[in-house]
N, C-alpha and C positions, 0 to 999 in steps of 0.2 A: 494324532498330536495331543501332549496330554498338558492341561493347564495347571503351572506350578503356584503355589504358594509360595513367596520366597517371602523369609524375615528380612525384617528392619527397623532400622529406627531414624527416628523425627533431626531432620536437621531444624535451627533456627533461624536459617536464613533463608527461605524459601516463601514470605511475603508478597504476595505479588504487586507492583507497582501499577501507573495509570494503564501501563501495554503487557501487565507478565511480567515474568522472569526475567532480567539479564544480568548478569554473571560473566566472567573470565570463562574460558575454554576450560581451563583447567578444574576449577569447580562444577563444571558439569562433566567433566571426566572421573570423578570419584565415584567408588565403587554407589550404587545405589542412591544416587542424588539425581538422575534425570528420572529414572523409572518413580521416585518416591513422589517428583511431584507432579508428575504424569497419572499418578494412582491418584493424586489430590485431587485433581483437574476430574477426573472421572469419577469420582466417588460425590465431589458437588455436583453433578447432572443423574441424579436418579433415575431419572426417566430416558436413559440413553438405551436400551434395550432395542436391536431391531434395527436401530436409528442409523444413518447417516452422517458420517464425519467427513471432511474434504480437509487436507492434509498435506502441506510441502512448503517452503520456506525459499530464503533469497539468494540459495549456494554456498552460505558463507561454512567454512573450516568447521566440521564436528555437523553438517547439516545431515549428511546420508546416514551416516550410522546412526543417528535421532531417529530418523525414518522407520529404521530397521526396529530400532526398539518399540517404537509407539505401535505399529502394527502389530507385533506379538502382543503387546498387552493389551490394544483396542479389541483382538479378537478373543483376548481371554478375559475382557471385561463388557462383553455380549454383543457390540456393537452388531448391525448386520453389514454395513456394508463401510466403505472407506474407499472415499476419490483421492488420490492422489497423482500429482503432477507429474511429468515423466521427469527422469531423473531425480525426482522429491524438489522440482522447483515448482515456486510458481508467486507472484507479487502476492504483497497484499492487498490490492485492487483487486486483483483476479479470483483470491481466496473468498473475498467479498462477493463476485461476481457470481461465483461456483454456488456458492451456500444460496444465496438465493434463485438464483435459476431451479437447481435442482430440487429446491426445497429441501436442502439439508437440514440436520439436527442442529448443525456446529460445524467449529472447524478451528484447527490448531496451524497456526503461522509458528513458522522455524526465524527468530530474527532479530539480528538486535538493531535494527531501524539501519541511523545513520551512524552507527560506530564500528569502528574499523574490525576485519575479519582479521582470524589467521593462528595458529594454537595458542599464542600467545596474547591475542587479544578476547576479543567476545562473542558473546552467543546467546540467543533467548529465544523464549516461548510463551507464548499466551492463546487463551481461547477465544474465538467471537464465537456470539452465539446466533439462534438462527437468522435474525435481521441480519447476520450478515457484519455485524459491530461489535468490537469490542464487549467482553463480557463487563454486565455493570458490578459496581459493589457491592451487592448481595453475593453475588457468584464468587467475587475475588476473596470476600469474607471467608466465604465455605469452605474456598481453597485452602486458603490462609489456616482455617480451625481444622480440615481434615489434614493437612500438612505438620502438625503439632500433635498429633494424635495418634499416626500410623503406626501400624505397628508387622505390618505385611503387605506386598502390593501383588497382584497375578498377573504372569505373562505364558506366553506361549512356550512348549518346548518345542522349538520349528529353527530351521537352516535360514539366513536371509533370503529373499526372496530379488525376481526381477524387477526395478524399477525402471530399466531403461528401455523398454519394449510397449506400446500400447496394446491394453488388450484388457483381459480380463480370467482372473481366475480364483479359487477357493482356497484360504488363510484359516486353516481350520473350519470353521461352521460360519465365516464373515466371508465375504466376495470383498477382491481387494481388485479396484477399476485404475487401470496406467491409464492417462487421459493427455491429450495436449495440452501444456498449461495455459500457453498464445489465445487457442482459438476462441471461447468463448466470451472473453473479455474484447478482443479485436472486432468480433460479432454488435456484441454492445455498444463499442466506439462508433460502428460503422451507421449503426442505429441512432444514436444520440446527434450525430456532424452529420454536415452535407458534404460527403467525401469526395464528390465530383467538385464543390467548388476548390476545395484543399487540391485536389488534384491538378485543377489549371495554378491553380497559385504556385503549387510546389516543380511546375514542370515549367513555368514559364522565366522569367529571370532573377525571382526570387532567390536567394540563398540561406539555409538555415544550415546550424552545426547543432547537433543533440548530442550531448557526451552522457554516455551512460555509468561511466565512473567503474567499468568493469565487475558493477553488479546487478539485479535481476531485471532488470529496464532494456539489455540490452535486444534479445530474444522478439520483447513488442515492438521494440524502436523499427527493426530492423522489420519486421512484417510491414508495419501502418505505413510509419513514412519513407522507406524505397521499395516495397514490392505492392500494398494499396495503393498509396497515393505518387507513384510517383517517380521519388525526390533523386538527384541522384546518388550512385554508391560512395561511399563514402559521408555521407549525409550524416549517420550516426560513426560517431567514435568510442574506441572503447567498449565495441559492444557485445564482446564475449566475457557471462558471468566468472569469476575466477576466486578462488575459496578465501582468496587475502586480499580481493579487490586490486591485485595488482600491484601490493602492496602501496597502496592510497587509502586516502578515508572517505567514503563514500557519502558525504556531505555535501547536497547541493549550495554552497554559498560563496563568497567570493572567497576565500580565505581556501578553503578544500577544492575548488572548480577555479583554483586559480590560472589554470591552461585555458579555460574556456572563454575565463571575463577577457586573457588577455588577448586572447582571441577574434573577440568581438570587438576590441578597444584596439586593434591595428589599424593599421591604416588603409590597407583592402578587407577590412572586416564583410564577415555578411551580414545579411539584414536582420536575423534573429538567430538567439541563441538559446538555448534549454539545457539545464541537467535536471537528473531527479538521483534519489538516493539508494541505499543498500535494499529496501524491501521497496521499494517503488510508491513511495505514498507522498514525496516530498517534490515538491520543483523549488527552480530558480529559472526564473525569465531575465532575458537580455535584449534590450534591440540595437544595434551598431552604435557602439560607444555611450549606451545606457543600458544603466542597470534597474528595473524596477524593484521596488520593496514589496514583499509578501502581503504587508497591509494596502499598500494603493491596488496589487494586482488582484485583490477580491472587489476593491471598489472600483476597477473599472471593470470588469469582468461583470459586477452587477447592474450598472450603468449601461451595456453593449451587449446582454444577454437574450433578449431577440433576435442577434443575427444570429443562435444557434438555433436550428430546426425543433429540439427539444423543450426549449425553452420561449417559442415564438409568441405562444398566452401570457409569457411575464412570471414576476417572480411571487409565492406565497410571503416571503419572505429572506431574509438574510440574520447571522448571526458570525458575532466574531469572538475568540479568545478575549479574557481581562488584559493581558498584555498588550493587545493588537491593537493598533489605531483605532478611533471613532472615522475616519476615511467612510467604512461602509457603511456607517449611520447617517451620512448624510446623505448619499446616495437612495437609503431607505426613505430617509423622510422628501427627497425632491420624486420620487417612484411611488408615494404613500404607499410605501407597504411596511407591514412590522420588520423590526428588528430586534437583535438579543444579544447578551454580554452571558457569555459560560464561562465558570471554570476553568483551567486547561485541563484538559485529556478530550479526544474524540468522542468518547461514549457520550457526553452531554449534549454535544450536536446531534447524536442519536436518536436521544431523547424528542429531541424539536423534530427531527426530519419524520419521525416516523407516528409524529402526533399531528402533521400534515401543518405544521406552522412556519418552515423555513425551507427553501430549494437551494440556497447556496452557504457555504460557510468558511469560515477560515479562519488562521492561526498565521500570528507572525513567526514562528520558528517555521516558515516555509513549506506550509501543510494547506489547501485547499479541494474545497471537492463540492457536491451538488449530494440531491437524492437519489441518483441513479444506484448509487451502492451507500455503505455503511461507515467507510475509509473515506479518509485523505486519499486522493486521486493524483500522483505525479503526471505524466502521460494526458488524463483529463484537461488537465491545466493546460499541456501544451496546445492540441487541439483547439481548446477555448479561445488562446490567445491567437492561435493562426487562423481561429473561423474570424475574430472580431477585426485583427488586421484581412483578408478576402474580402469580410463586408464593408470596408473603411477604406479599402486601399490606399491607407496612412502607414507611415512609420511607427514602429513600438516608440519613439521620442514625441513623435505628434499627439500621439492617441494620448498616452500619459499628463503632455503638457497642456491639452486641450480641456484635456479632464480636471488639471488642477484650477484652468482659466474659469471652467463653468461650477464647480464645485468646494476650490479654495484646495490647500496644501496642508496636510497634517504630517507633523515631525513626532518622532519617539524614540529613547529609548531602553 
């Protein structure tokens, strides 16, 4: 297989934002606009030789043939090896999960979060790197200056290859690993919660609805809570990935998840309800005829964060979004433990988790997560919230209201 040089030239709009690329379908279907900033993306990691990339996105429209190309050109820009999820899916929790387990180099998410799939709508890409995070702005910089610069990128002259098979085989002089995208993120869940209490919880008269919005959340839903723990079938809705989301917008809030609030707001509603979003990094918590807000649900989460097994020595700390409620600063100062105000974008939280100053964090546009990975945790959240209702045996209305009696009520927004 012989590695081509192929010409080009510099688009100017290939800037990378707080998450990468996102872009119309259509703009990433032009001739040499994915490969050129895929070249970008790899020409900022020098030292990628040998290395390990883990590799697949959230299903959405234009994600496989991405696939197709990034492998040609990771193996013709020396890579050694590349995990990728079978069928080129896999969350970006789990991408998270991957890179640090295996002690990857990197890894490139297929995704434009929460905004709607489909030829006509969008699609994106960005690097984390090996924490496991979001690449910082040094890297997105370099993207940014070698993306204005190109003038050639290399890729493979090779046939696409099998992504829908597990195994393992040779991409030119790279080994290219199909892997299940599920299992080693569900491994970690299983690690982090006490899955046998969720399990008398979710088997006994409890009822939850998880709608996964018909994109990459579905695949875990369906493992954790009805074949671990449990719950019964039909428990998760929605929960086959589909490249246009079903044509919906995979936004967990009430306005996009409005089947679900309306759901929980009937009058045989069940007792909690969840969505999470197009790459699975986002929730929305619900408990029978309440809706929690993304700022209380990090302050009571930090507040109740000994009933998870993980988390039983307490917390280092907590930090939230400049948008996001003060909610979890008060909970930091009645915990004495520090707290922090970031920027928005993930990487900042990064920054604290991996300088051992913070264990929980969150964002009000519906993004929470811990140390355990480098992402916003959709899925995490929900666990969190069904360990803290198992060790409370309160209602998602009780817990919330109980929280605002001991801690006071913060409004935003």
């Amino acid at each position: 297989m012989a590695v081509l040089q192929i010409a080009t030239r510099p688009f100017a709009d290939q800037r990378p934002g707080t998450s990468g690329l996102r872009k119309k379908v259509k703009v990433f279907q032009q001739p040499h606009y994915l490969e050129n900033f895929v070249q970008s993306v790899f020409s900022a990691i020098p030292d990628r030789a040998g290395q390990t990339l883990v590799l697949g996105g959230d299903g959405r429209f234009y994600n496989r043939e991405a696939i197709q190309t990034i492998l040609r050109m990771a193996a013709a820009n020396g890579w050694g090896k590349v995990i990728v999820g079978r069928g080129g899916l896999f969350s970006t929790p789990a991408v998270s999960t991957v890179i640090r387990a295996r002690h990857a180099h990197g890894g490139i998410i297929l995704s434009a979060s929460h905004n709607a799939g489909g030829p006509d709508h969008d699609f994106g890409i960005k690097y984390n790197t090996a924490n496991g995070g979001p690449a910082s702005e040094k890297i997105t910089d370099a993207i940014w200056a070698a993306s204005k610069a190109i003038q050639s990128y290399q890729t493979l002259d090779s046939a696409d290859v099998d992504i829908d098979q597990d195994g393992e085989f040779l991409l030119g002089d790279m080994r290219v690993e199909i892997c299940d995208p599920v299992a080693e993120y569900v491994e970690l869940m299983a690690r982090i919660f006490d899955f046998a209490a969720l399990r008398r919880l979710l088997q006994g008269p409890f009822r939850m609805r998880f709608d996964a919005l018909h994109a990459i959340t579905g695949p875990y839903a369906h493992e954790i809570f009805e074949e671990r723990l449990g719950a019964p079938a039909g428990t998760v809705v929605n929960g086959v990935p589909l490249t246009d989301f079903g044509g919906g917008h995979p936004d967990p809030n009430l306005v996009y998840a409005k089947p679900l609030a309306d759901h929980l707001f009937a009058e045989d509603a069940p007792d909690f309800g969840a969505a999470s979003d197009g790459d699975g990094d986002r929730n929305m918590i619900l408990g029978r005829q309440f809706f929690v807000t993304p700022s209380d649900s990090l302050a009571v989460l930090a507040a109740h964060a000994t009933a998870i097994p993980a988390y039983r020595q307490g917390l280092k700390g907590v930090a939230r979004s400049m948008p996001t409620s003060q909610a979890a600063d008060v909970v930091a100062e009645a915990l004495g433990i520090a707290h922090y105000e970031t920027p928005t974008g993930w990487k900042f939280f990064g920054n604290l988790l991996d300088a051992g100053k913070i264990t929980f964090c969150g964002e009000e546009s519906f993004g929470t997560g811990s140390d355990h990975i480098r992402e916003k945790d959709g899925l995490w959240a929900v666990l969190a919230w069904l360990s803290v209702i198992a060790h409370t045996g309160q209602s998602v209305a009780d817990i919330v209201t109980q929280h605002w009696r001991r801690f006071g009520r913060h409004y935003y927004t």
